[in-house]
PyMOL Python script that loads the backbone (N, CA, C, O; Angstrom):
from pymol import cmd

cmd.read_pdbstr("""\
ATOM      1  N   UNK A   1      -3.804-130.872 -27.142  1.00  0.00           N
ATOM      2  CA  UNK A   1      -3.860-129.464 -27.496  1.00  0.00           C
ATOM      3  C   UNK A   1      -5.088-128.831 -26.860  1.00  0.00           C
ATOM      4  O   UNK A   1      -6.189-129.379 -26.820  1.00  0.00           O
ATOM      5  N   UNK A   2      -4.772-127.500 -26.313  1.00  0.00           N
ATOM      6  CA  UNK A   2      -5.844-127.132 -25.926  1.00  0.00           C
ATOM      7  C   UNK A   2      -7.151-126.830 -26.596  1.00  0.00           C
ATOM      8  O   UNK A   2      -7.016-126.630 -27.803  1.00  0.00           O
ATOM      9  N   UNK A   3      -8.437-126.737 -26.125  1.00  0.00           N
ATOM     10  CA  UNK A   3      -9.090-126.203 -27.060  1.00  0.00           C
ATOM     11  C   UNK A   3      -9.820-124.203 -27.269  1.00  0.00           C
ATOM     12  O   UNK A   3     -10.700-123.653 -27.931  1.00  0.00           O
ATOM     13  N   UNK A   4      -8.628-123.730 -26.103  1.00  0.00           N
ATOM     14  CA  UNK A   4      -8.640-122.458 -26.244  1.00  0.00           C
ATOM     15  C   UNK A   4      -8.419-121.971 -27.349  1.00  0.00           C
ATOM     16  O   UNK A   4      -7.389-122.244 -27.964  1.00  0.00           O
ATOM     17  N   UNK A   5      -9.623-120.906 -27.959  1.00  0.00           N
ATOM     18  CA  UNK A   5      -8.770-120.018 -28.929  1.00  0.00           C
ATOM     19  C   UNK A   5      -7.655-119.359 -28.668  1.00  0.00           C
ATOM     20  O   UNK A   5      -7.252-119.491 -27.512  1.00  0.00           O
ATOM     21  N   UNK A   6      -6.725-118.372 -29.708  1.00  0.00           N
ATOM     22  CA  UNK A   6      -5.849-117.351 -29.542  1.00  0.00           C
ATOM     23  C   UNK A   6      -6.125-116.458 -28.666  1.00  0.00           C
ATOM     24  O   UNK A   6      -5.223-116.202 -27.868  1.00  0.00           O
ATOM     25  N   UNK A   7      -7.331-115.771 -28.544  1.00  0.00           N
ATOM     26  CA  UNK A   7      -7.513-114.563 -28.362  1.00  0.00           C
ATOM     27  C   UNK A   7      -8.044-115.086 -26.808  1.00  0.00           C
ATOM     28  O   UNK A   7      -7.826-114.342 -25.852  1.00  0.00           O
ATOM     29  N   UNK A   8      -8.674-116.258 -26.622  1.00  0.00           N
ATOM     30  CA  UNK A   8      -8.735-116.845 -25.069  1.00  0.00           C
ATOM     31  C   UNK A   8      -7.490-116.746 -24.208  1.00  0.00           C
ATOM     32  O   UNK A   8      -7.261-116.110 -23.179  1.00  0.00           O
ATOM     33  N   UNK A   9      -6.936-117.366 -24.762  1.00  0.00           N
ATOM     34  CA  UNK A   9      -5.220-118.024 -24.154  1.00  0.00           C
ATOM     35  C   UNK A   9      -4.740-116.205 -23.793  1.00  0.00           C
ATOM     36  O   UNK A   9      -4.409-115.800 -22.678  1.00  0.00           O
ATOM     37  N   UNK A  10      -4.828-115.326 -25.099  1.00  0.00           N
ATOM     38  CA  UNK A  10      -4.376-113.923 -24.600  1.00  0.00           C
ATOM     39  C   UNK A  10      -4.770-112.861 -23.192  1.00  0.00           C
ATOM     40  O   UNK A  10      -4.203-111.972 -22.559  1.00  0.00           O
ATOM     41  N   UNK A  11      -6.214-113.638 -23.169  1.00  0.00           N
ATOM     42  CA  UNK A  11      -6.811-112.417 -22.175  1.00  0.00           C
ATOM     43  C   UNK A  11      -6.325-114.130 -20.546  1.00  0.00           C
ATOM     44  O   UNK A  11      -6.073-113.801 -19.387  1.00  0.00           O
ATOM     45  N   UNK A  12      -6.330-114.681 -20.709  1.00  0.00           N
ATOM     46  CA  UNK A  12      -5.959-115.333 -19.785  1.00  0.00           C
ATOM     47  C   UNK A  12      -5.082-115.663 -18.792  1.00  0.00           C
ATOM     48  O   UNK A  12      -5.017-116.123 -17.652  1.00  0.00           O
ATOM     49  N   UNK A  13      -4.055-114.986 -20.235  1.00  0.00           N
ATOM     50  CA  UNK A  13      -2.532-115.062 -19.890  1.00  0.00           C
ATOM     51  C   UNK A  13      -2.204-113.679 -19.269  1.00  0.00           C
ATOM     52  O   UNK A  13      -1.375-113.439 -18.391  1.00  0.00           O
ATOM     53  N   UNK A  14      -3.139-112.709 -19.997  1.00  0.00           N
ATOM     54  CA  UNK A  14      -2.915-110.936 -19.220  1.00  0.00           C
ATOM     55  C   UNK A  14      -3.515-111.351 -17.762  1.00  0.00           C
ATOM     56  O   UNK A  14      -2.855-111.309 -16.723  1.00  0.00           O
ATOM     57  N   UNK A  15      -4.617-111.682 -17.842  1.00  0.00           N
ATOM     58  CA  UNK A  15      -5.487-112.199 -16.424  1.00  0.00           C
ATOM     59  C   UNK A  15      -4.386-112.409 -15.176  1.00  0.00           C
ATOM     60  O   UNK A  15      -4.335-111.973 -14.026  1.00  0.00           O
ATOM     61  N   UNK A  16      -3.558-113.265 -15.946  1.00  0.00           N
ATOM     62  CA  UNK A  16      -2.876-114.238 -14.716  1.00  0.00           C
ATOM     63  C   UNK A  16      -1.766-113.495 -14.084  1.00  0.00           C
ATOM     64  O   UNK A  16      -1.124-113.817 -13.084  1.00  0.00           O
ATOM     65  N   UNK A  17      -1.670-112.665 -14.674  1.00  0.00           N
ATOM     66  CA  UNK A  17      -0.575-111.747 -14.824  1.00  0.00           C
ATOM     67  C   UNK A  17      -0.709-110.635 -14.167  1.00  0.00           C
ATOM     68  O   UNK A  17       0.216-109.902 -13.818  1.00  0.00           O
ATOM     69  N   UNK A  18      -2.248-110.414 -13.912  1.00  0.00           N
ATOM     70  CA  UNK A  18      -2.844-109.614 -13.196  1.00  0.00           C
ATOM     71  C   UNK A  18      -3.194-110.105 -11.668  1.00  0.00           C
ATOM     72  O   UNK A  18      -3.182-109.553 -10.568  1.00  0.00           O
ATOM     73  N   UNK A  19      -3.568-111.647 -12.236  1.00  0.00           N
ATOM     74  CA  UNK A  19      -3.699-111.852 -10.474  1.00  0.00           C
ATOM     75  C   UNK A  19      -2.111-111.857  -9.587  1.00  0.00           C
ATOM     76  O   UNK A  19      -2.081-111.682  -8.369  1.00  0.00           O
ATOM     77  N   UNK A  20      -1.012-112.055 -10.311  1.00  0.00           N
ATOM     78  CA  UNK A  20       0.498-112.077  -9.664  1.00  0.00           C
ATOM     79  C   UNK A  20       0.535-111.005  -8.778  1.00  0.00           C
ATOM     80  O   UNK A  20       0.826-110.956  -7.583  1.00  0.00           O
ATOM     81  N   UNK A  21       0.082-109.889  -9.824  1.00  0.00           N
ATOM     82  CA  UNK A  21       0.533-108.357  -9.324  1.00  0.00           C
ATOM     83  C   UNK A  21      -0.439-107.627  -7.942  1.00  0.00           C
ATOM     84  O   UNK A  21      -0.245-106.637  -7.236  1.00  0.00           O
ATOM     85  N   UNK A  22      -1.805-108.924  -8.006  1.00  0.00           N
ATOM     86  CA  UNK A  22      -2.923-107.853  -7.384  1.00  0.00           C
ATOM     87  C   UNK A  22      -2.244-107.999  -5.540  1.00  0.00           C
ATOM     88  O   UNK A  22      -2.849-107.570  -4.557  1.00  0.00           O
ATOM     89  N   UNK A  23      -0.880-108.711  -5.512  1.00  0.00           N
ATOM     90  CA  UNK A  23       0.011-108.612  -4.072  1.00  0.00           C
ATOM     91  C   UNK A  23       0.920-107.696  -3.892  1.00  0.00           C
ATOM     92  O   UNK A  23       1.675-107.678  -2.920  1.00  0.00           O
ATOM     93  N   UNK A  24       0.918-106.650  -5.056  1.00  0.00           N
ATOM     94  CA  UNK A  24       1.791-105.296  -4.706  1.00  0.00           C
ATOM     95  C   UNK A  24       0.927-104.162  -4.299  1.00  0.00           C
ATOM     96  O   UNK A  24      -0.301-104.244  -4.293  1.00  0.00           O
ATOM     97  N   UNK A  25       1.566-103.139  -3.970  1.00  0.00           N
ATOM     98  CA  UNK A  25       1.085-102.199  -3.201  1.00  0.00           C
ATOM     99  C   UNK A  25       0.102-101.670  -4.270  1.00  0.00           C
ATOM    100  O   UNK A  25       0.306-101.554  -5.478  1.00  0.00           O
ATOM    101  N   UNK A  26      -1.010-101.374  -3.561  1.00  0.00           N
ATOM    102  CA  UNK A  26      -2.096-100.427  -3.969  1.00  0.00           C
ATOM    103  C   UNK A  26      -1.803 -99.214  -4.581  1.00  0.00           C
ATOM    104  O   UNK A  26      -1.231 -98.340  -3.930  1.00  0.00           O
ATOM    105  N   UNK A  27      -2.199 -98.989  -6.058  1.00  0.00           N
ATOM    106  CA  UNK A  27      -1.738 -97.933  -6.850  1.00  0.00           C
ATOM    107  C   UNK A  27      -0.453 -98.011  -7.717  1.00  0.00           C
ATOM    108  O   UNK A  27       0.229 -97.165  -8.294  1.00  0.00           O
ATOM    109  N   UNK A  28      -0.381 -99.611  -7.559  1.00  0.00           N
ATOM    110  CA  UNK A  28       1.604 -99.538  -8.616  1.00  0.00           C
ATOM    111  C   UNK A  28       0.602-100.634  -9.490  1.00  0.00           C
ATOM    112  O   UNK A  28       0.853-100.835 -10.679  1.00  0.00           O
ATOM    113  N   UNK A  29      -0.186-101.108  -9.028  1.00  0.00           N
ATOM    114  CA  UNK A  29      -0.199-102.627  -9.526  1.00  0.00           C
ATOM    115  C   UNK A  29      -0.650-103.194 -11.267  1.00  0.00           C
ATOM    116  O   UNK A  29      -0.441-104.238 -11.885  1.00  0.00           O
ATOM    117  N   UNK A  30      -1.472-101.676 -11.654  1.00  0.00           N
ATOM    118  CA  UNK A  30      -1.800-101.450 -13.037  1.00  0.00           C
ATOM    119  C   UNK A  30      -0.309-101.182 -13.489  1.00  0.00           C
ATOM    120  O   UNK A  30      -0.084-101.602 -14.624  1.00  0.00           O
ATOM    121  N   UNK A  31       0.495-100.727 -13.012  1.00  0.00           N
ATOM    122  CA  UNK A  31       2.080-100.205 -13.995  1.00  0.00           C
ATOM    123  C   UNK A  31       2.668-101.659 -14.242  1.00  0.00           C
ATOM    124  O   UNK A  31       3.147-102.126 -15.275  1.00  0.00           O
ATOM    125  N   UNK A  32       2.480-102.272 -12.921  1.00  0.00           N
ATOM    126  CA  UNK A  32       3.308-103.538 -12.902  1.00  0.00           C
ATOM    127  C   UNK A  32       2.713-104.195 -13.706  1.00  0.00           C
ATOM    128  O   UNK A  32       3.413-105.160 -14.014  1.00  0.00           O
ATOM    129  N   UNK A  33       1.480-104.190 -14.388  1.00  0.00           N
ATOM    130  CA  UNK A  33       0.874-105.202 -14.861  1.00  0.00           C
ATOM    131  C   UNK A  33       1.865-104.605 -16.508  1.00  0.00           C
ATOM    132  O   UNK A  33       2.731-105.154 -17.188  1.00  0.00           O
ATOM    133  N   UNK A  34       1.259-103.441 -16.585  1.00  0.00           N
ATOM    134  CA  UNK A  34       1.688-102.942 -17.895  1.00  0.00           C
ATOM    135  C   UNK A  34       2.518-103.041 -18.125  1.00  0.00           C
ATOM    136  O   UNK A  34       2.668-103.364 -19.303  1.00  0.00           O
ATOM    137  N   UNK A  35       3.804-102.871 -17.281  1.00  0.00           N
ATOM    138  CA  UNK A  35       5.458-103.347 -17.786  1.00  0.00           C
ATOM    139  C   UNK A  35       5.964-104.467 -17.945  1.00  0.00           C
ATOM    140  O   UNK A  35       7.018-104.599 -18.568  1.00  0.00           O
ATOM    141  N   UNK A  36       5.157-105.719 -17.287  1.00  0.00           N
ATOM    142  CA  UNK A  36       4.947-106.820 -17.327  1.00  0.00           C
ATOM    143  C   UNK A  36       4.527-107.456 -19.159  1.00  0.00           C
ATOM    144  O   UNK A  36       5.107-108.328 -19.807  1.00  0.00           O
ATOM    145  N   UNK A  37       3.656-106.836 -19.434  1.00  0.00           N
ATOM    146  CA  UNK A  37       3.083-106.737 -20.707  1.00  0.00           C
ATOM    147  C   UNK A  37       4.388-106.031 -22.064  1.00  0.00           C
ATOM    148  O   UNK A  37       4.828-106.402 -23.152  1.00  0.00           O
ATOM    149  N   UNK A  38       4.518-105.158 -21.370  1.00  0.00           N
ATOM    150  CA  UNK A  38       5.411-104.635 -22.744  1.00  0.00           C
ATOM    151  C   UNK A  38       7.386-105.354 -22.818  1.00  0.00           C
ATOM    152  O   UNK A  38       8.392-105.207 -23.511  1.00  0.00           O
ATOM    153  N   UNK A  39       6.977-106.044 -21.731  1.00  0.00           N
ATOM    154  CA  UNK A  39       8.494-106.444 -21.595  1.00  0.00           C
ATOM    155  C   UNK A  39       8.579-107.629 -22.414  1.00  0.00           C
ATOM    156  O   UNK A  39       9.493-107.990 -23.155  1.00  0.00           O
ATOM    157  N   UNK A  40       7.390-108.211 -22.138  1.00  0.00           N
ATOM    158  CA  UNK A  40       7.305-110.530 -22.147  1.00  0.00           C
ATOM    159  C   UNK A  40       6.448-110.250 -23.191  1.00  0.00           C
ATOM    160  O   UNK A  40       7.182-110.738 -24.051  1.00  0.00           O
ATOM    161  N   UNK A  41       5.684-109.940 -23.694  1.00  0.00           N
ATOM    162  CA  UNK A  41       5.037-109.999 -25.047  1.00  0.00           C
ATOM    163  C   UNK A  41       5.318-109.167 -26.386  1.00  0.00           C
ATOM    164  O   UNK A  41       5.246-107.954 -26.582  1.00  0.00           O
ATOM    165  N   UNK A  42       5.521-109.788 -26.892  1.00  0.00           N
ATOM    166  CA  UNK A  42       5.549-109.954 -28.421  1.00  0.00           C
ATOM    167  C   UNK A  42       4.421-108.964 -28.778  1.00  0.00           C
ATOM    168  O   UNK A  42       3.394-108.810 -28.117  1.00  0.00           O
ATOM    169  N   UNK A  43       4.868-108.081 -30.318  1.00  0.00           N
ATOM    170  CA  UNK A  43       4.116-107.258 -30.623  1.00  0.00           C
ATOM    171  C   UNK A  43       3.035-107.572 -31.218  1.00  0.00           C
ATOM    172  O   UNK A  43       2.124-106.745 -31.195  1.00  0.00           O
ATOM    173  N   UNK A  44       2.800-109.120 -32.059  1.00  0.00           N
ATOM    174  CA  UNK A  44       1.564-109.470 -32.356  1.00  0.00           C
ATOM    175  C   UNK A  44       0.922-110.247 -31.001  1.00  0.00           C
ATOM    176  O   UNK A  44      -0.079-110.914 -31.261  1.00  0.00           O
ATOM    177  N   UNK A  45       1.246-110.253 -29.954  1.00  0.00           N
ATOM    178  CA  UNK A  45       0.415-110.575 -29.189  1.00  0.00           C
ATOM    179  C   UNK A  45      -0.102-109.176 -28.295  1.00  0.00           C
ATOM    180  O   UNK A  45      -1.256-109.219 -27.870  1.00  0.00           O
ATOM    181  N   UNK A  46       0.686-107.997 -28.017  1.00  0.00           N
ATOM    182  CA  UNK A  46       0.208-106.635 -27.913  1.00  0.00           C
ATOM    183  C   UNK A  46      -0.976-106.130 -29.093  1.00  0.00           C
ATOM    184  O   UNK A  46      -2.062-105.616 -28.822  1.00  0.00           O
ATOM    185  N   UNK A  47      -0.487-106.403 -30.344  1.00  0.00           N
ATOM    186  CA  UNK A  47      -1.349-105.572 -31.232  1.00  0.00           C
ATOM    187  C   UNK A  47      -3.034-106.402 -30.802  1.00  0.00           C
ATOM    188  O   UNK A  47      -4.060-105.825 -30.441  1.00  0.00           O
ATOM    189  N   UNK A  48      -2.882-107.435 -30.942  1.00  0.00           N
ATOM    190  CA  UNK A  48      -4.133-108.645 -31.044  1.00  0.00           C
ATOM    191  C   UNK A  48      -4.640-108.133 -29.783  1.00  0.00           C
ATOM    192  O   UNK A  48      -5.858-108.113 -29.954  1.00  0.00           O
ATOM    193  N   UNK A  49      -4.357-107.650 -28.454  1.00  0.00           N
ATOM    194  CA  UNK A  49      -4.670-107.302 -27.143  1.00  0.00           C
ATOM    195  C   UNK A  49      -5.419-106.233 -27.608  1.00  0.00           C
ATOM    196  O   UNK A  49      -6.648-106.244 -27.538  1.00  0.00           O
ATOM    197  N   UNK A  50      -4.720-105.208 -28.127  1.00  0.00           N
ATOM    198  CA  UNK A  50      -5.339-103.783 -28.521  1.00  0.00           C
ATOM    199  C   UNK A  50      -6.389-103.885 -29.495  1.00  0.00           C
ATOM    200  O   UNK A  50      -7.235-103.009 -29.673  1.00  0.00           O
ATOM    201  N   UNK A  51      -6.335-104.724 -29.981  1.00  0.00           N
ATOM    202  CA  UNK A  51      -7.573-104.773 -31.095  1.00  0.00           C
ATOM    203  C   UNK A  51      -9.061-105.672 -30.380  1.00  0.00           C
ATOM    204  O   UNK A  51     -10.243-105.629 -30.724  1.00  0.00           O
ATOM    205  N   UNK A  52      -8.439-106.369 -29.386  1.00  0.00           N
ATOM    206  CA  UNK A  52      -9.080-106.980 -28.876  1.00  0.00           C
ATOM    207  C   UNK A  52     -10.234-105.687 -28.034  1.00  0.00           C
ATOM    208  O   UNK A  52     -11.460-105.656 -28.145  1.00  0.00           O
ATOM    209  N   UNK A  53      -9.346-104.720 -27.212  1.00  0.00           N
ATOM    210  CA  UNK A  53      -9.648-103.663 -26.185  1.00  0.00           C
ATOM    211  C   UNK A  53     -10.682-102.989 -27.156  1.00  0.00           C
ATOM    212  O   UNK A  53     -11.809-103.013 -26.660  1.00  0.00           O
ATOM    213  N   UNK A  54     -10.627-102.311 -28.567  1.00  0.00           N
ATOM    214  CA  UNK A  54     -11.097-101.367 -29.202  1.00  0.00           C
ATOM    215  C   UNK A  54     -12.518-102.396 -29.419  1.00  0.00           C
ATOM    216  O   UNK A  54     -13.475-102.187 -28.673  1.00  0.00           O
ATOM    217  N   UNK A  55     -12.588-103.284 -30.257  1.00  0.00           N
ATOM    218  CA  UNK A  55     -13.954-104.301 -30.165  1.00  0.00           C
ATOM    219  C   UNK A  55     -14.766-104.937 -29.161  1.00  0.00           C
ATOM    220  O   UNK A  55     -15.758-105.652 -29.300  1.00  0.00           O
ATOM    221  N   UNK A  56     -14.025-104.457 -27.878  1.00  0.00           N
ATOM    222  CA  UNK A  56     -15.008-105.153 -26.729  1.00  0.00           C
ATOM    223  C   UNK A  56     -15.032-107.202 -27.160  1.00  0.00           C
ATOM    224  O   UNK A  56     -15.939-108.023 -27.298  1.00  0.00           O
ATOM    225  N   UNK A  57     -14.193-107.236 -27.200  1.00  0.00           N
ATOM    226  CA  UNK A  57     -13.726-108.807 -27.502  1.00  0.00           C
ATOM    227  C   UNK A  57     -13.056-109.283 -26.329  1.00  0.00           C
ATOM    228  O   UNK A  57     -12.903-110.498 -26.195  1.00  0.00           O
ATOM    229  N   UNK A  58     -12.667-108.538 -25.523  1.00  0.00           N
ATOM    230  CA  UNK A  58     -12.253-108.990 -24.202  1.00  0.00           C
ATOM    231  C   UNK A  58     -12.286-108.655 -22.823  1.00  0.00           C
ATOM    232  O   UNK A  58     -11.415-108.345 -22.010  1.00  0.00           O
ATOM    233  N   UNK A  59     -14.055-108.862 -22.745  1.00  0.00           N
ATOM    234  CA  UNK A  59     -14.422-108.785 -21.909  1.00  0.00           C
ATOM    235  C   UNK A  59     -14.204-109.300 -21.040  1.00  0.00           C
ATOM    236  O   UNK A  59     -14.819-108.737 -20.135  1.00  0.00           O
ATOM    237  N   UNK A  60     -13.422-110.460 -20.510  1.00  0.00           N
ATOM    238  CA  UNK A  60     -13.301-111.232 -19.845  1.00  0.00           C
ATOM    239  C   UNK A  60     -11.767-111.165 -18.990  1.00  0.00           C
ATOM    240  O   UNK A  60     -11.197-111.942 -18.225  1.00  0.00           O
ATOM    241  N   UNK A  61     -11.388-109.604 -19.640  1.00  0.00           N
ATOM    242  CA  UNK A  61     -10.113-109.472 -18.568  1.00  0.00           C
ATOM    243  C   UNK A  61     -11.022-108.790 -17.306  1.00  0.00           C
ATOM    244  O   UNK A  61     -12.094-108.204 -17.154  1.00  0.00           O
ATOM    245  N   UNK A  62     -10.005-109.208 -16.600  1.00  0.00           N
ATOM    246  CA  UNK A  62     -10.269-108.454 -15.256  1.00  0.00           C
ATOM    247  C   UNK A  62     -10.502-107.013 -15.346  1.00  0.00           C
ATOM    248  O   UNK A  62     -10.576-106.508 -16.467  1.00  0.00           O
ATOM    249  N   UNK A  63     -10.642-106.205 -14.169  1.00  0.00           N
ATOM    250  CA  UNK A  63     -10.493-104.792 -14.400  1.00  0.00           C
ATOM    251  C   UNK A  63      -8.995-104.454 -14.085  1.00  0.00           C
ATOM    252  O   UNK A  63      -8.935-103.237 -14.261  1.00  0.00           O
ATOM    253  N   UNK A  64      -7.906-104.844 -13.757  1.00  0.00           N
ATOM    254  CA  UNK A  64      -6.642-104.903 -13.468  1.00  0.00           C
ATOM    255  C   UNK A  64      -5.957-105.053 -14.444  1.00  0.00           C
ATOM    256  O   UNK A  64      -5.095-104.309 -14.911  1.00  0.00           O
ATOM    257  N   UNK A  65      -6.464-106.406 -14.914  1.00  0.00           N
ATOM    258  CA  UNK A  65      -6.016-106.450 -16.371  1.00  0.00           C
ATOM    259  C   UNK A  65      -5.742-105.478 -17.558  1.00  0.00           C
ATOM    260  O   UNK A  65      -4.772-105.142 -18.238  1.00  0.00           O
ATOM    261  N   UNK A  66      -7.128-105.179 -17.469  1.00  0.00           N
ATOM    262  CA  UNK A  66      -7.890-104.429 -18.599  1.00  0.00           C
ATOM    263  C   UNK A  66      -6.611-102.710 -18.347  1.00  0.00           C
ATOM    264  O   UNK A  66      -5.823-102.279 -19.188  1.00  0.00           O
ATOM    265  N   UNK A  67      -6.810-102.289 -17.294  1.00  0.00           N
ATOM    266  CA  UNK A  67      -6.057-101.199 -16.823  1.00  0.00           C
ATOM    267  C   UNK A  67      -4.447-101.607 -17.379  1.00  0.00           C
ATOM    268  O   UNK A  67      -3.656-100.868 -17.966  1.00  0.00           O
ATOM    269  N   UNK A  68      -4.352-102.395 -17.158  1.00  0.00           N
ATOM    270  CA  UNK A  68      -2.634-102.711 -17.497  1.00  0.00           C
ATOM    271  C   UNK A  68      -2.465-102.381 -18.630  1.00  0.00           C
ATOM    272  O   UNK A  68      -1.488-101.755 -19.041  1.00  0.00           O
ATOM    273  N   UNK A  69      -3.777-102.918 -19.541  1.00  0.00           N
ATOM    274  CA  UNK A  69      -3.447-102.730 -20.977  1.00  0.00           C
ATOM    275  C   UNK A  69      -3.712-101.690 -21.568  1.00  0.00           C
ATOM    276  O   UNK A  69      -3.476-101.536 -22.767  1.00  0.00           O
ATOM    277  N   UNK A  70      -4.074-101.091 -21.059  1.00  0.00           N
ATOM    278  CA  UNK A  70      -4.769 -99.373 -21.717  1.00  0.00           C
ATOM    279  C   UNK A  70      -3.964 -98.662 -20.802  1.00  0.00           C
ATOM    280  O   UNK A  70      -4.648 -97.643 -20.701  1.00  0.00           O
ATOM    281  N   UNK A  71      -2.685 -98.425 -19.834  1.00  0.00           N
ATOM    282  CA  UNK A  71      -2.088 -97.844 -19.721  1.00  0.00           C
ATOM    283  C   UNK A  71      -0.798 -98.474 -20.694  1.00  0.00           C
ATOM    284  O   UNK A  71      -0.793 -97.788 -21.717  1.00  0.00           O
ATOM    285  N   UNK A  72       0.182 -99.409 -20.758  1.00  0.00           N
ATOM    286  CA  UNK A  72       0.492-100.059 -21.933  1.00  0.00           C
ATOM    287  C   UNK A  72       0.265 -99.206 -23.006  1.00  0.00           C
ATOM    288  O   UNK A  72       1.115 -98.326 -23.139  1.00  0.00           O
ATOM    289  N   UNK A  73      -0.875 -99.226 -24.009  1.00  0.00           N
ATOM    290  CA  UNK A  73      -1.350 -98.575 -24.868  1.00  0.00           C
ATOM    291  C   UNK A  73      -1.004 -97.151 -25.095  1.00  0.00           C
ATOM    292  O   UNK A  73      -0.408 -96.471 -25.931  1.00  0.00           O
ATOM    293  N   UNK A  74      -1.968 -96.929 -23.413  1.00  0.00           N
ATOM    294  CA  UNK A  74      -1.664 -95.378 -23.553  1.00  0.00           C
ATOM    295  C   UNK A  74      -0.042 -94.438 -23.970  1.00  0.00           C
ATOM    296  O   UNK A  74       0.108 -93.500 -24.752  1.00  0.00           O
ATOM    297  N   UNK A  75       0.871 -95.070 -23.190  1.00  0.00           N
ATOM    298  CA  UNK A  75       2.182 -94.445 -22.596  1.00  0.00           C
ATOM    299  C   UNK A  75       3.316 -95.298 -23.643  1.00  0.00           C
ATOM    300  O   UNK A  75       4.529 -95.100 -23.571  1.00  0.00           O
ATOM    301  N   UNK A  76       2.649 -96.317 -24.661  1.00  0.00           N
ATOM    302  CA  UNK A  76       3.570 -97.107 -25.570  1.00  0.00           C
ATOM    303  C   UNK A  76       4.833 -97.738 -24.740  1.00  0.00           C
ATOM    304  O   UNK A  76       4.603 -98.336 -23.689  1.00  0.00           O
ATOM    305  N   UNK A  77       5.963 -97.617 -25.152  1.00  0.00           N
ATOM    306  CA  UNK A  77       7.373 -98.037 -24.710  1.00  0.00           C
ATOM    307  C   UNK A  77       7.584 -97.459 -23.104  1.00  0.00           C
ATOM    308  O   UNK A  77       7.879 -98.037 -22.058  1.00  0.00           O
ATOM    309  N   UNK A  78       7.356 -96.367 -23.358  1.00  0.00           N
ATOM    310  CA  UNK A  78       7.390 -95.716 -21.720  1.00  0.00           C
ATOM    311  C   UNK A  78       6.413 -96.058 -20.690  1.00  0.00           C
ATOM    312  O   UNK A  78       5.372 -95.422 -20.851  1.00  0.00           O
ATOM    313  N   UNK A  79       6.399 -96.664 -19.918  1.00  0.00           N
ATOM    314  CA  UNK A  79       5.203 -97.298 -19.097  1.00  0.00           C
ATOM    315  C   UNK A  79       5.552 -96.230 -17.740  1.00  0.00           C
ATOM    316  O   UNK A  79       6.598 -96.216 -17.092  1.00  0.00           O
ATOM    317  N   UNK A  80       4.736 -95.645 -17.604  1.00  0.00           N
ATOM    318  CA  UNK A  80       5.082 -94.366 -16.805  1.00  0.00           C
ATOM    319  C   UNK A  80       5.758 -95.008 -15.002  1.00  0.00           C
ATOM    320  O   UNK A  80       5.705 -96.099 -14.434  1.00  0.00           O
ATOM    321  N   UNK A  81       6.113 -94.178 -14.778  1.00  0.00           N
ATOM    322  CA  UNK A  81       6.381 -94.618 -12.995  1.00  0.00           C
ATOM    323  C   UNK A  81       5.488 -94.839 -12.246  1.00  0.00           C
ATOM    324  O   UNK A  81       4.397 -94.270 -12.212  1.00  0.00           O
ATOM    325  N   UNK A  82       6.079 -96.138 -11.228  1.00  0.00           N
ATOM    326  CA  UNK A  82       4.410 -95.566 -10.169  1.00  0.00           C
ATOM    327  C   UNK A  82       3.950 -94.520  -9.437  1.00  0.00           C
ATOM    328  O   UNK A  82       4.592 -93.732  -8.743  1.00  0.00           O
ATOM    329  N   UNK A  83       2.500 -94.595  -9.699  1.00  0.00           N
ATOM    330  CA  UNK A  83       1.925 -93.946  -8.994  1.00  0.00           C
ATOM    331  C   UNK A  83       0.879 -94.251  -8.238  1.00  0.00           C
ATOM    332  O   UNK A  83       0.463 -95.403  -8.362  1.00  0.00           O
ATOM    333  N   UNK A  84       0.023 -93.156  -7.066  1.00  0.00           N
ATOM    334  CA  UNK A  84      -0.759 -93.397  -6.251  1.00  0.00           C
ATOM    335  C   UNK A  84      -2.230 -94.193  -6.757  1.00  0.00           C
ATOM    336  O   UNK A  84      -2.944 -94.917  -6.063  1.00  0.00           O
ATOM    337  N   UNK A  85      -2.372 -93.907  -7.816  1.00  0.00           N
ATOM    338  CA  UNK A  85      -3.414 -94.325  -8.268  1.00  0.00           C
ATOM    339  C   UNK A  85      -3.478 -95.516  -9.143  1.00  0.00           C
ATOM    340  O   UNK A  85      -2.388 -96.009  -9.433  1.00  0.00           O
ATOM    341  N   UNK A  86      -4.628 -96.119  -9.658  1.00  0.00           N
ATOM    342  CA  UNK A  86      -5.305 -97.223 -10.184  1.00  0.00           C
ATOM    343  C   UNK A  86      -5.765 -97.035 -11.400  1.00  0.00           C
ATOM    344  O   UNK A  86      -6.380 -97.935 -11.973  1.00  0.00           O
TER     345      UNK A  86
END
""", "prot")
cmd.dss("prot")
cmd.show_as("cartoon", "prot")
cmd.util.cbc("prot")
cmd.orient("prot")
């Protein structure tokens, strides 16, 4: 068993998820991350993300990451279209 916590394994697993995406085009790659997120995770592993974001408890996402999840957040169910920006 590992000896990662929960909340390790979470920002690790957004992480990785982030490095997949950082091979799409420049300016989609935060959406992709985010739709990625709201599709494959589970709402107690979303809520635990967001609570994580508001306490500065997960510092250790990327900045890609981190963007995925606070657009996620932002836009809920609707993860907006891409766009030019980051």
């Amino acid at each position: 068993m590992s000896s990662r916590t929960t909340d390790q394994k979470l920002v690790y697993m957004a992480n990785q998820i982030a490095t997949f995406f950082e091979s799409q085009a420049e300016g989609t790659r935060a959406q992709h991350v985010a739709e990625h997120l709201r599709s494959f995770w589970e709402p107690r592993m979303r809520d635990r993300l967001f609570a994580m974001l508001d306490t500065n408890e997960a510092d250790d996402l990327t900045p890609l990451a981190r963007r995925g999840a606070e657009i996620w957040r932002e836009f809920g169910k609707a993860v907006p279209a891409h766009s030019e920006e980051e």
